[in-house]
ZAPAFI-754376 format. One record per residue (C-alpha): residue number from 1; residue in one letter; x, y, z. Coordinates in Angstrom, 3 decimals. Layout:
// residues N
   num   residu         c1         c2         c3
   NUM        a          X          Y          Z
...
// end
This chain:
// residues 124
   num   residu         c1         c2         c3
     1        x    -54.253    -71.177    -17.674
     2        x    -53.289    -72.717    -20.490
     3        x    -55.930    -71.735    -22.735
     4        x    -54.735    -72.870    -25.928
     5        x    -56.047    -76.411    -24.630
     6        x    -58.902    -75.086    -24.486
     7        x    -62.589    -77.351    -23.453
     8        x    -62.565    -81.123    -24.000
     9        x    -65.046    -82.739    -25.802
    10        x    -66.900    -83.723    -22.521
    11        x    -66.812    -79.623    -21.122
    12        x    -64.110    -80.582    -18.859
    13        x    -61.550    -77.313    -18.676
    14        x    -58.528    -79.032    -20.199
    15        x    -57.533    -75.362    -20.184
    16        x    -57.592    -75.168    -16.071
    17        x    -56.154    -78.461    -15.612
    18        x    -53.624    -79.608    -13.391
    19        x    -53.709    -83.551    -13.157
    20        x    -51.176    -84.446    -16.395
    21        x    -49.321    -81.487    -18.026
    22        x    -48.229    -83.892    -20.633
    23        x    -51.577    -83.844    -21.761
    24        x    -52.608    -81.891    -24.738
    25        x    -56.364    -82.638    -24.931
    26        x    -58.829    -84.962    -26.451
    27        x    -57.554    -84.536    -30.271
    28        x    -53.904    -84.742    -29.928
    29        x    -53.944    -88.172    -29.509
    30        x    -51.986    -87.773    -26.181
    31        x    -55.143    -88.045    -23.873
    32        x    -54.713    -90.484    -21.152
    33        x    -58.334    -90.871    -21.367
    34        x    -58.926    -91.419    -24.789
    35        x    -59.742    -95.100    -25.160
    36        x    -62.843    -95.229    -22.191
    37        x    -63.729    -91.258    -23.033
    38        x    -67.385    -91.960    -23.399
    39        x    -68.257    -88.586    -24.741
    40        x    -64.844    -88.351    -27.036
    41        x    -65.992    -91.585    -28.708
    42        x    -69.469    -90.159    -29.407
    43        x    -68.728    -86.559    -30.537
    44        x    -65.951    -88.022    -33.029
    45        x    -68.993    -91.154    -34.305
    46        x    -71.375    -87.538    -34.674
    47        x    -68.371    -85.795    -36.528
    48        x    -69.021    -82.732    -33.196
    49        x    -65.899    -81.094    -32.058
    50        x    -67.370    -81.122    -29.018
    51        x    -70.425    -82.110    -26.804
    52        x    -72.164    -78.922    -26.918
    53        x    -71.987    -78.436    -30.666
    54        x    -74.523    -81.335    -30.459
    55        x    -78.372    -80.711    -30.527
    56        x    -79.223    -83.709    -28.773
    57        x    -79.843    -83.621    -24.710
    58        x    -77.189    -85.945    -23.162
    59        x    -76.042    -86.851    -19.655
    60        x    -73.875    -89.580    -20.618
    61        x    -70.381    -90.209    -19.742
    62        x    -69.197    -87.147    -18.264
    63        x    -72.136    -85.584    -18.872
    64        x    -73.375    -87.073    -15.621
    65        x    -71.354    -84.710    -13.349
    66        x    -72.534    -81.314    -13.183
    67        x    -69.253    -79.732    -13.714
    68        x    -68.468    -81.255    -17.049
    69        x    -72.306    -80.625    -17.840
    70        x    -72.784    -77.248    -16.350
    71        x    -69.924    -76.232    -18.974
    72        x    -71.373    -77.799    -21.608
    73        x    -74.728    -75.905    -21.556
    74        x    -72.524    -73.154    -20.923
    75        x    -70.447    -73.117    -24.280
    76        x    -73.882    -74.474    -26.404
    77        x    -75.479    -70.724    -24.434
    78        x    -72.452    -68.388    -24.997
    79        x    -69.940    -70.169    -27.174
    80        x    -66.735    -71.432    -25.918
    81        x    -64.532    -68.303    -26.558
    82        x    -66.929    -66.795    -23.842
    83        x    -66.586    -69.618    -21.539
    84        x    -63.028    -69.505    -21.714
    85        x    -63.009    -65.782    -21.259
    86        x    -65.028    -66.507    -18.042
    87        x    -62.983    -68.740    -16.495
    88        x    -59.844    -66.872    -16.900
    89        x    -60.824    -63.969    -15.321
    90        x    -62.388    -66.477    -12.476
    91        x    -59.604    -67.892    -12.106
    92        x    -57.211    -64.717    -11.738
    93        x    -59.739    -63.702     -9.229
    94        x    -59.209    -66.841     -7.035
    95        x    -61.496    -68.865     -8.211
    96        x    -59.758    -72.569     -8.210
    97        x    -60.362    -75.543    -10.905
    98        x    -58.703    -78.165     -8.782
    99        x    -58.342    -78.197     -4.821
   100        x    -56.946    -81.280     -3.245
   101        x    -57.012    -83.873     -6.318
   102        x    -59.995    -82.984     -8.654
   103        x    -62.529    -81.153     -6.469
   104        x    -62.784    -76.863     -6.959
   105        x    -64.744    -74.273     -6.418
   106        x    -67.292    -75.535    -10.049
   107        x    -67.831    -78.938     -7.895
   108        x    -69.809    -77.308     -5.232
   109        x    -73.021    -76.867     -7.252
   110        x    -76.008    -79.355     -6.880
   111        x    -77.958    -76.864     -9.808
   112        x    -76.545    -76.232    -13.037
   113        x    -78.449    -73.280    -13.602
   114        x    -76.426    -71.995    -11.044
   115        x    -72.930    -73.303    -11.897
   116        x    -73.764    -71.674    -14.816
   117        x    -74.483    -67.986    -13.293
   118        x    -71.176    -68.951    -11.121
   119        x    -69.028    -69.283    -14.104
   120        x    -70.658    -66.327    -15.825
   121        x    -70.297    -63.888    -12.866
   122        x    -67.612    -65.513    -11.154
   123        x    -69.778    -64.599     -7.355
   124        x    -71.788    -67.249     -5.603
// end
């Protein structure tokens, strides 16, 4: 885990991720994403470090998938040092980000409610 990098803007686990090491998340300027990033456009136009410091409901952009989302309402809930907390110890207990490209053990969830409980207790 390379927690320094912390949650992107969207709730994605930049933190957990294994698709482009060079990457060093949404504000270094480095994301491969950064010029379609829905949700990085709109969180820097609302002056948010990220989606969840935002009071407004929103499923757009990443927001659509329950992952990204499910994180999201996670850090607004518990705050982002908790969420990170979380899925550290998830993941040293075998609990895995990405499997086979960009599906994992978060992707499995049709109910955020219980992604949520997942990442919080780390048990389905």
């Amino acid at each position: 885990m390379r927690r320094e990098l912390g949650i992107a803007k969207c709730g994605l686990a930049c933190c957990l991720c294994s698709e482009n090491i060079s990457c060093q998340g949404c504000d270094s300027g480095q994301c491969p994403d950064k010029e379609w990033c829905e949700n990085r456009k709109c969180s820097i136009e609302k002056e948010h470090s990220h989606c969840y410091s935002c009071s407004e409901e929103c499923r757009k952009g990443l927001l659509s998938k329950i992952k990204p989302y499910g994180f999201t309402l996670f850090a607004k809930r518990y705050g982002e040092e908790t969420l990170l907390d979380c899925l550290e110890r998830n993941e040293k207990n075998g609990i895995v980000y990405h499997r086979q490209g960009i599906v994992g053990d978060y992707d499995e969830f049709d109910d955020v409610e219980k992604l949520i409980l997942f990442i919080k207790e780390g048990k389905r």
